[in-house]
ZASE-616327 format. One record per residue (C-alpha): x, y, z. Coordinates in steps of 0.02 Angstrom, whole numbers, padded with zeros to 5 digits, always signed. Example, Ala and Ser with C-alpha at 12.3 -4.5 7.8 and 13.67 -1.06 7.14 Angstrom:
% residues 2
+00615-00225+00390
+00684-00053+00357
***
This chain:
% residues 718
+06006+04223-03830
+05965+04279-04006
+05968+04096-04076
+05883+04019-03934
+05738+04153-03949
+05737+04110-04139
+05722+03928-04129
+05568+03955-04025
+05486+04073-04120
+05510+03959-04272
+05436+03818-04190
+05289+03915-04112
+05248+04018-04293
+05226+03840-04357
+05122+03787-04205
+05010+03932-04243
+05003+03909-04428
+04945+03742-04395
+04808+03778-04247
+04757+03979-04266
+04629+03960-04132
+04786+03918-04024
+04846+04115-04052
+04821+04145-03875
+04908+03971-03798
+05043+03989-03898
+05062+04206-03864
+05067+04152-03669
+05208+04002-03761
+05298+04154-03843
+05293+04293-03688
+05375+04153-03581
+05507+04101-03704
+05535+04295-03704
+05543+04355-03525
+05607+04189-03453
+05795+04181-03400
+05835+04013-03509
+05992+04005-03552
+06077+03898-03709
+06088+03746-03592
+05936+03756-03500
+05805+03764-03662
+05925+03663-03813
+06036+03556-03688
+05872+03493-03614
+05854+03362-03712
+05899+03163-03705
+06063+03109-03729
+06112+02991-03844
+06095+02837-03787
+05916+02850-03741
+05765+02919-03834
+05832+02967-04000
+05721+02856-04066
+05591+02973-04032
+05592+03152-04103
+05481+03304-04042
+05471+03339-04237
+05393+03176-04274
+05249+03181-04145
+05229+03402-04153
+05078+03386-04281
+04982+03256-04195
+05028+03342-03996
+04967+03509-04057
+04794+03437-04140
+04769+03340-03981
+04823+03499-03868
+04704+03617-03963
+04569+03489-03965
+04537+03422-03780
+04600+03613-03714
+04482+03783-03727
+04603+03929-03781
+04512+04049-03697
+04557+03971-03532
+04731+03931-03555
+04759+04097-03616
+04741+04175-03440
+04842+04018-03364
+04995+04125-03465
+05131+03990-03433
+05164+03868-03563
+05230+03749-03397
+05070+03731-03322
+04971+03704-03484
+05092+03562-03537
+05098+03485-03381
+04913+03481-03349
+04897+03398-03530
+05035+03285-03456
+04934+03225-03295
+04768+03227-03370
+04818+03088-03519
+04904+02968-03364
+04741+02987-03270
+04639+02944-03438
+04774+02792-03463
+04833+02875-03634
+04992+02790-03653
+05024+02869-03813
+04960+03049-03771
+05053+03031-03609
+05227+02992-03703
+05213+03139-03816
+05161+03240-03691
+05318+03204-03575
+05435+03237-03732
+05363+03390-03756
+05375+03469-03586
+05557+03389-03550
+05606+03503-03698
+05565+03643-03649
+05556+03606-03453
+05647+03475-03403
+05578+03353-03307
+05423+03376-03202
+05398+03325-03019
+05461+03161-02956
+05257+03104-02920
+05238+03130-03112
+05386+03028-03172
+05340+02892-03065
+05160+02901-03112
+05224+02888-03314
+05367+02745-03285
+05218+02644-03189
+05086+02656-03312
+05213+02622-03452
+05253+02452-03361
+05083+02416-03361
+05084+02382-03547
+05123+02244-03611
+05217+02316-03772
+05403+02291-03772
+05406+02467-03849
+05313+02534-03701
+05437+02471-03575
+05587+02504-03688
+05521+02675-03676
+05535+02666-03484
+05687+02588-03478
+05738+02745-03582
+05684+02875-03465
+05761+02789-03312
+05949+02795-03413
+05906+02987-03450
+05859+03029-03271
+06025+02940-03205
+06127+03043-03274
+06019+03232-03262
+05912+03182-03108
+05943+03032-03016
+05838+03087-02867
+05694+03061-02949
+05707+02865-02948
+05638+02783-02833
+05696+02596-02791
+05513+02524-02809
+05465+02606-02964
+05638+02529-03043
+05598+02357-02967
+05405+02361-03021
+05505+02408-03206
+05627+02265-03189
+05480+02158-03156
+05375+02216-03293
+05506+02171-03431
+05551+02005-03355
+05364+01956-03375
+05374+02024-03544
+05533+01902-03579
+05650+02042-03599
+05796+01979-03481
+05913+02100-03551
+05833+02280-03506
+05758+02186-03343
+05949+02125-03297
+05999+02321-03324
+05871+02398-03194
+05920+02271-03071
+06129+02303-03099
+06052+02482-03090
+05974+02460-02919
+06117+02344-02850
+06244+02494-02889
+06141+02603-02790
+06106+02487-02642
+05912+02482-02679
+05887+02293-02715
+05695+02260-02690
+05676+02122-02565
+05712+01938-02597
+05554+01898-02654
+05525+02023-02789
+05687+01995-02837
+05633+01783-02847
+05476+01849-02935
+05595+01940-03063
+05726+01787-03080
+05586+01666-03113
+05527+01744-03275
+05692+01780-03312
+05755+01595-03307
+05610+01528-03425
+05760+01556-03570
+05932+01525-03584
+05963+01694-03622
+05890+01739-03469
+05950+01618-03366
+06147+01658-03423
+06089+01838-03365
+06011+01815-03194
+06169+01685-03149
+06282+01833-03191
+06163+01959-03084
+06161+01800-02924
+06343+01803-02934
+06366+01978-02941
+06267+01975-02788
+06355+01842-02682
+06515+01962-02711
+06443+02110-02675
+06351+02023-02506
+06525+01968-02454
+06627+02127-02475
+06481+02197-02371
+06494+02057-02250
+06692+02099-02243
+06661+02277-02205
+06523+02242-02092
+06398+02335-02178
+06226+02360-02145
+06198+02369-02335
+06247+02145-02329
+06072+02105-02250
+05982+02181-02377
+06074+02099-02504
+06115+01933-02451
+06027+01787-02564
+05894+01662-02501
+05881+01486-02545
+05726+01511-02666
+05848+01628-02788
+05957+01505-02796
+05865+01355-02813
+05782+01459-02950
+05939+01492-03065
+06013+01328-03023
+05866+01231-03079
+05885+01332-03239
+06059+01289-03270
+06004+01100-03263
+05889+01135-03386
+06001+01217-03507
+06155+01120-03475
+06232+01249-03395
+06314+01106-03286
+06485+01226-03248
+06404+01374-03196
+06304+01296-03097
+06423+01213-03015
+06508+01376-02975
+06354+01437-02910
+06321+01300-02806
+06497+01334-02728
+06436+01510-02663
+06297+01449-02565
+06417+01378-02418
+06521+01553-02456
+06358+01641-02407
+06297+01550-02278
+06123+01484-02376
+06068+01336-02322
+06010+01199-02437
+05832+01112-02450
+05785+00978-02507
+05737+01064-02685
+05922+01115-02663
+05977+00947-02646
+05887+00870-02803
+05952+01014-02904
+06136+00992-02828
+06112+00815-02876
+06069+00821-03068
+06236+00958-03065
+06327+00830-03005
+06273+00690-03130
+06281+00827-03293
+06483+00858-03218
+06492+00674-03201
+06555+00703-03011
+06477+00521-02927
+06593+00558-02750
+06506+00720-02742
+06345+00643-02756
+06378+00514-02661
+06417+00634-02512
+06241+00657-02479
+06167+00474-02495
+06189+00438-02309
+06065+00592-02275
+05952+00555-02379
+05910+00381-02347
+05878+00444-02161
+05731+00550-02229
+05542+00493-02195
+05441+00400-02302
+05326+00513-02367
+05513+00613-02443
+05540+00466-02551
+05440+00542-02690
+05538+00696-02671
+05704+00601-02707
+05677+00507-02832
+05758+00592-02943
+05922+00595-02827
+05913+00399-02826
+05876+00429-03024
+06051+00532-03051
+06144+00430-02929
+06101+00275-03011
+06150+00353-03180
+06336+00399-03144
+06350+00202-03071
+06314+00167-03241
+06411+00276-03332
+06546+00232-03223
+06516+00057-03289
+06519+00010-03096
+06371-00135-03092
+06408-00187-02932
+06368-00011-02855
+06223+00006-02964
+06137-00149-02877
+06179-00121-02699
+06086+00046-02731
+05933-00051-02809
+05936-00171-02677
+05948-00022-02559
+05796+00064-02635
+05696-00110-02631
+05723-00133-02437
+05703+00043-02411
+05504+00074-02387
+05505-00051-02256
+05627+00009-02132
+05583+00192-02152
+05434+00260-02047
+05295+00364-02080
+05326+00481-01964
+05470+00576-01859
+05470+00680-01719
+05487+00870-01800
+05663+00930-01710
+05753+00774-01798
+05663+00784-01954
+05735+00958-01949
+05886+00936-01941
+06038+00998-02026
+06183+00924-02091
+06363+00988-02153
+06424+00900-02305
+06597+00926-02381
+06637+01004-02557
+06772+00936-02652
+06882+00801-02558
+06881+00742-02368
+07071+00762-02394
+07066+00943-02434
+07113+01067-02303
+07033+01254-02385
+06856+01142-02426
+06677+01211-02384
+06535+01136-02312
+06375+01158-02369
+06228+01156-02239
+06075+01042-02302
+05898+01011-02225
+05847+00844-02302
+05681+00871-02258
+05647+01054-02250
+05522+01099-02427
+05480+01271-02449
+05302+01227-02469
+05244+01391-02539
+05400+01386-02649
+05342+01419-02836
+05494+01305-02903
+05446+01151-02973
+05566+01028-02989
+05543+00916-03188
+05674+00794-03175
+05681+00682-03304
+05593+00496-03272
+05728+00382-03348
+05787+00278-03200
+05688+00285-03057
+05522+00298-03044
+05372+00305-02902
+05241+00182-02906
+05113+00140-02777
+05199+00216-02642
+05379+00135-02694
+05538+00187-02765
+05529+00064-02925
+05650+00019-03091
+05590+00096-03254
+05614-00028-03411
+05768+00078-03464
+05861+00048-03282
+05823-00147-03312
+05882-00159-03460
+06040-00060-03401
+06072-00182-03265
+06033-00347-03387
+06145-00273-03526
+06309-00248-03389
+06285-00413-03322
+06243-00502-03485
+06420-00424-03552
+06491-00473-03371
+06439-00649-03403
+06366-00665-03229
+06175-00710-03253
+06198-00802-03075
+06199-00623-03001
+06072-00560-03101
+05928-00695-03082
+05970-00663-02893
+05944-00463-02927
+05802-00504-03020
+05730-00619-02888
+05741-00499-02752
+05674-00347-02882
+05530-00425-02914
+05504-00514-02724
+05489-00344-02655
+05398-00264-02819
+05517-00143-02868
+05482-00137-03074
+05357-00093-03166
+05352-00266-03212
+05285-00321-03050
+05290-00493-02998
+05310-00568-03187
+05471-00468-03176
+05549-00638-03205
+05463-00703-03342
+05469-00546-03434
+05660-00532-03436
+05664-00719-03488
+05571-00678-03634
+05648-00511-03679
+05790-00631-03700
+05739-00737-03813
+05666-00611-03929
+05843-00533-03931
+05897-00718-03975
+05997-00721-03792
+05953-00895-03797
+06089-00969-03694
+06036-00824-03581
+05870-00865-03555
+05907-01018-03507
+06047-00992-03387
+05914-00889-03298
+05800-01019-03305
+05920-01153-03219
+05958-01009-03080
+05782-00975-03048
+05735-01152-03044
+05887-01199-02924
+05850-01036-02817
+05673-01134-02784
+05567-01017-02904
+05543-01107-03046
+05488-01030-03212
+05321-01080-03272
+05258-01190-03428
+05236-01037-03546
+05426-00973-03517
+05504-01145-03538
+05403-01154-03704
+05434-01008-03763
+05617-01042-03771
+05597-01241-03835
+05501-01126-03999
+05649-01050-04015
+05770-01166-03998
+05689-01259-04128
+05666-01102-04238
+05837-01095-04239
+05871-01284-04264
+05958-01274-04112
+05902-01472-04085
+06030-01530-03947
+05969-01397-03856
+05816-01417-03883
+05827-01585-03820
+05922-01539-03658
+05785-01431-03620
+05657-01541-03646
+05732-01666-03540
+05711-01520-03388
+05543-01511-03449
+05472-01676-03396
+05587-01656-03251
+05497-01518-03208
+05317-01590-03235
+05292-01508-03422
+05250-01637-03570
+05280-01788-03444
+05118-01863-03567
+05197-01827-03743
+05357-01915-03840
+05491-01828-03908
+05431-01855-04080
+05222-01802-04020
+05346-01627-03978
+05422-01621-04138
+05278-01643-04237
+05190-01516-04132
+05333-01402-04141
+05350-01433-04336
+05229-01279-04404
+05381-01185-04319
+05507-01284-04418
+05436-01251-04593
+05425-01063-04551
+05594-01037-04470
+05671-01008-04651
+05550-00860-04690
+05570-00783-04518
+05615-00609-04491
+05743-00563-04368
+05660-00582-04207
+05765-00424-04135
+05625-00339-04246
+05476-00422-04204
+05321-00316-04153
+05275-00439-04036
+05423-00370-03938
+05387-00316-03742
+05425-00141-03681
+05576-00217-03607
+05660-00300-03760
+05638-00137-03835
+05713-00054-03701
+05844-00174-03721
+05873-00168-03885
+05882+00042-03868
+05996+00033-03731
+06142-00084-03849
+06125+00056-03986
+06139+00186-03860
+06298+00103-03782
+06447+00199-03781
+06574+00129-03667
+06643+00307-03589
+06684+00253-03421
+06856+00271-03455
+06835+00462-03487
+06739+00502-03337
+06861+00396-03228
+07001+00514-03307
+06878+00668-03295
+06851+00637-03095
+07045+00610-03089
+07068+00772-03150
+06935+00872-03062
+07030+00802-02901
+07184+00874-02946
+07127+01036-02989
+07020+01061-02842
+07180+01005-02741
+07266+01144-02863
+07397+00981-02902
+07419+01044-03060
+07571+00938-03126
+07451+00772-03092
+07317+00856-03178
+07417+00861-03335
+07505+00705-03321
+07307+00614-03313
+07278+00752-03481
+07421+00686-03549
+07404+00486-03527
+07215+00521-03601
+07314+00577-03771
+07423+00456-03769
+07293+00324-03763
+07184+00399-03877
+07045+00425-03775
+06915+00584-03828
+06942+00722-03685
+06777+00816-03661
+06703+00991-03632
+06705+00921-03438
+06905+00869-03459
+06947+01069-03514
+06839+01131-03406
+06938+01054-03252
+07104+01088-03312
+07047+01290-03368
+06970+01315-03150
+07133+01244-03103
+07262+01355-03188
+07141+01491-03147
+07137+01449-02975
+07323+01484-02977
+07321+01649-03097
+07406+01536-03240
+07344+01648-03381
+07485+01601-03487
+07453+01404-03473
+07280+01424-03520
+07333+01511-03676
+07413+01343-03729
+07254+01267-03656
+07162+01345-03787
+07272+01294-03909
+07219+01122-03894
+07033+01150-03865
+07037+01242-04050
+07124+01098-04111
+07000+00968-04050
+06858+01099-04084
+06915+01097-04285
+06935+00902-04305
+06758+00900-04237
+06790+00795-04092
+06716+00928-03950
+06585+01055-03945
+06628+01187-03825
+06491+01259-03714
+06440+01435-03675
+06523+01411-03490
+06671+01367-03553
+06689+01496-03679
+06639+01610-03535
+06784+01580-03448
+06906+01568-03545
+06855+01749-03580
+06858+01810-03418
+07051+01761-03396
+07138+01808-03545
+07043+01992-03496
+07098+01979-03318
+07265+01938-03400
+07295+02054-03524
+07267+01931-03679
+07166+02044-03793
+07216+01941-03931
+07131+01799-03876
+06987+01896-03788
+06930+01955-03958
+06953+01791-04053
+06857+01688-03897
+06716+01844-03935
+06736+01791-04131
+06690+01588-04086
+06555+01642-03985
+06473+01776-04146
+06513+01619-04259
+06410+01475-04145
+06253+01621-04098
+06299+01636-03929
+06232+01785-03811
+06369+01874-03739
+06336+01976-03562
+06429+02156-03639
+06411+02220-03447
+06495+02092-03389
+06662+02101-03474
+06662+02293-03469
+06648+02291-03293
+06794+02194-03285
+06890+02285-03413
+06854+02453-03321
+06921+02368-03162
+07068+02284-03220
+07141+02412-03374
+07031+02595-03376
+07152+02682-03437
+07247+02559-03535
+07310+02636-03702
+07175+02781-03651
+07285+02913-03749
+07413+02804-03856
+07387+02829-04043
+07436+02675-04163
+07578+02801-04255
+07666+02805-04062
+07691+02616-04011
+07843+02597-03993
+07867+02415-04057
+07753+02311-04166
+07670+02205-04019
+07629+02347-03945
+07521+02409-04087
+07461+02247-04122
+07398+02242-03948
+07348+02424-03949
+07227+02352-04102
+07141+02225-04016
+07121+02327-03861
+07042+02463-03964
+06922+02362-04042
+06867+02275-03863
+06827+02450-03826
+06727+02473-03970
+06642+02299-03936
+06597+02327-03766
+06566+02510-03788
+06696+02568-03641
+06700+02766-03684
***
């Protein structure tokens, strides 16, 4: 009691010196630190532990308090108040009233040293008006008094102050601290409702930080609702997810490329029973076409070409991704029965439905028809959340709408002229094109026709160009004068003169020149002729149309990788269908013929062994990612690095653990610490809790004992 009484004293003597017309305050201080029954741990233990408010020292802030404190207080009054508790605690309420943020803060250190904590109305009063500033320092500050009152006082939280908290720093773009009061609340069984927790997930997801935190937090969720659900707890309604959350994070991995954990999200929706609308579609979709899995897409096309008219703006960007995998599958012929599809489609679909069928519900199949232990998710095609605050920003690339029609952008015509140009079937296409531009589905309108014919020629397609003339002209839509001159310019650019001759023979067949020789031609054609030799490449002309150029972008862009994603959805199949020895004979062919596999290929194979606890496979599965990671032929992605993380902890392989945490330092990647101690402290607690290097018994075991050690140390299990 001796040192406790002269630690006080000490700090009170210098209080005085400071303030003497304090004498009397700090006398009632010193009578009360005298007669009091503290005891060691209820005056020095009362203080914050160390991971919370160290930053902050009563020492550093004493001058300043006790100025303020002998300033805005009479001493004459507070002397016959006698209690150094109520004085503190009034200074305490009166700077929250006055919205002192600063006073307030120095004011709470002070009396939780000597005090403790005052009553729960004051707490919450000081975490609130902290999150009402906007200073990351501020909130930090809160965030540090809610860890401190966890472990002293944790009846003094509240679930709405927390949740107000957790909003406060997502709005502030600090995902971390805001993911930490909601793991905080979920451990307690005090999530706020769904849509304060939607509120909190939006700002979260507006990084990639943030949105690699709040999938963690939905998935945590979706496990914690079905345990509940198992257990038949009343505790799962309050915590099962809506379809806003997850069209919220799901949106966000499209946005970041977080095409794997999405997908694995998407996969918990049917698990929960949330329903998917028509944002959830669209978002499903573009997961879909970043995984390069067209028969999952394709699952939903029959639905969504029953929807009403006035939906078609909605999915156009599920026609959009659709219409990109045909391509990348280098499958032409599906790609134009879908753009004949979307040319016929305004016409048969009407404006409006009766309500009970437009909202209706469908079940559609994930992974193959043929396997047995499959979901189904539930879809409402035309069910939008009106008051929804998602947004969905697909990209424009394909598919556009125009005047109340699904239409081709340049880039999709130039896709579909490129694979039948290499095809060598311009029959087909000046049919396409024909029908396109009959129903005015480009941007091109009804000189659709024309335009292509002369994107042709300024690529030098001559032979091209006028194949599609002879098909449009036999198809009874003949080109006019300008196109059929056009190309007898170029022909005699190039000195192409039997051609030239050909086609001016279908000229006067056609009713063009009828009046003129061929040599009145010639000579009128011969200004062309003398400049031909100082021509530029026309390839590069700035006379080009928007659709040559698109052209022209779309042959540099060409990679033919169809091969790769045919192998990929091979694969995927397998591994679903957990046929793991066909999955690695399709791995292995891809070697042998040289072909590239991709972050998509690893990512299959890694699910499936995982699926069927192979830990020690996926060791040797690593083995070749590092391989193709060092001769620069793949760039891994944080999902995959994620998971490969997560098994070789569940399995034991600290090793590896530690040297997939070392790639992920080395490429600047954010790494969720919570999440793998959780897992850690489930899996292997007490693992080597006790064992000292100088006692393993062999060398592996010391080895091991190393690199569990310093996972300890990284993830800061105690």
């Amino acid at each position: 009691m001796a040192l406790i009484v002269t630690k006080e004293f000490l700090m009170l003597n210098r209080f005085i010196k400071r303030c003497p017309s304090c004498f009397c305050v700090a006398s009632a201080i010193q009578r009360t630190a005298l007669i009091s029954n503290y005891d060691r741990e209820s005056v020095l233990s009362r203080k914050f532990e160390k991971p919370v408010v160290s930053s902050v020292r009563y020492e550093q802030h004493q001058i300043s308090s006790t100025r303020d404190f002998c300033a805005s207080v009479q001493p004459e009054r507070l002397c016959w108040e006698g209690s150094s508790h109520a004085v503190m605690l009034k200074r305490l309420k009166k700077a929250l009233k006055e919205h002192q943020v600063n006073e307030a803060w120095e004011s709470f250190i002070d009396f939780k040293r000597l005090h403790g904590f005052p009553e729960d109305f004051v707490i919450r009063k000081l975490i609130t008006e902290l999150c009402y500033s906007s200073d990351p320092h501020w909130l930090l500050k809160a965030c540090d008094i809610v860890l401190v009152i966890l472990k002293e006082r944790s009846d003094l939280l509240q679930s709405d102050i927390l949740a107000k908290l957790s909003l406060s720093l997502a709005r502030s773009q600090m995902p971390k601290p805001a993911t930490m009061i909601l793991r905080i609340l979920l451990e307690k069984q005090n999530l706020p409702p769904m849509n304060v927790l939607c509120l909190v997930v939006l700002h979260m997801v507006k990084t990639e930080v943030g949105t690699h935190l709040a999938s963690n937090f939905l998935v945590q969720i979706c496990h914690c609702f079905q345990r509940s659900s198992v257990n038949k707890s009343i505790h799962a309604k309050l915590v099962k997810p809506n379809t806003m959350i997850f069209n919220l994070v799901l949106d966000a991995c499209v946005r970041f490329k977080s095409s794997f954990k999405g997908q694995q999200i998407m996969e918990l929706m049917p698990q929960t029973g949330v329903v998917a609308d028509a944002h959830s579609i669209i978002i499903i979709a573009q997961i879909h076409e970043l995984n390069g899995q067209r028969d999952e897409i394709q699952k939903y096309k029959s639905y969504i070409d029953q929807v009403s008219a006035p939906f078609m703006q909605h999915y156009r960007h599920f026609y959009d991704s659709l219409l990109s995998l045909h391509f990348k599958f280098n499958d032409i012929e599906a790609a134009t029965e879908l753009v004949l599809q979307m040319c016929d489609c305004h016409e048969s679909l009407p404006i409006q439905r009766d309500r009970k069928i437009s909202q209706r519900s469908y079940l559609v199949p994930i992974g193959s028809h043929y396997l047995k232990s499959g979901l189904n998710m539930q879809i409402f095609p035309e069910l939008l959340l009106y008051d929804s605050v998602l947004k969905i920003e697909g990209k424009q690339e394909l598919v556009l709408y125009w005047n109340g029609k699904l239409v081709l952008s340049n880039r999709a015509l130039a896709k579909l002229i490129n694979g039948y140009k290499k095809g060598g079937d311009t029959c087909k296409l000046s049919e396409i094109l024909l029908k396109i531009q009959k129903e005015l589905c480009s941007l091109r309108g009804s000189c659709l026709c024309s335009d292509v014919i002369d994107a042709c020629i300024n690529l030098g397609w001559l032979e091209t160009a006028h194949d599609l003339l002879d098909d449009m002209d036999a198809a009874g839509a003949p080109m006019g004068f300008t196109a059929f001159m056009s190309l007898l310019e170029a022909y005699y650019r190039g000195k192409m003169f039997r051609e030239a001759k050909a086609l001016l023979k279908q000229m006067r067949k056609a009713g063009f020149l009828s009046s003129l020789s061929d040599e009145m031609v010639v000579s009128k054609c011969q200004p062309i002729l003398d400049t031909s030799s100082t021509c530029t490449n026309v390839s590069s002309s700035s006379s080009k149309s928007d659709l040559a150029n698109a052209l022209v972008q779309e042959m540099r862009d060409e990679k033919d990788a169809s091969v790769v994603y045919q192998f990929n959805s091979s694969i995927n199949f397998f591994c679903k269908a957990k046929m793991m020895d066909d999955a690695l004979k399709t791995y292995r062919r891809m070697q042998e013929m040289k072909i590239q596999p991709t972050g998509q290929t690893f990512t299959y194979l890694l699910y499936g062994y995982s699926s069927l606890g192979m830990i020690r496979t996926i060791t040797i599965l690593w083995g070749d990612i590092k391989r193709n990671m060092e001769s620069g032929n793949l760039v891994v992605s944080r999902d995959l690095y994620e998971y490969l993380l997560l098994n070789f902890l569940r399995g034991g392989y600290f090793e590896r653990v530690m040297e997939v945490i070392d790639f992920m330092k080395e490429h600047g990647m954010y790494t969720d610490k919570w999440l793998y101690r959780s897992e850690f402290i489930k899996l292997h607690k007490n693992l080597y809790r006790n064992l000292k290097a100088s006692e393993a018994r062999t060398e592996a075991q010391r080895k091991r004992l190393k690199y569990v050690e310093r996972f300890r140390k990284w993830a800061g299990v105690d």
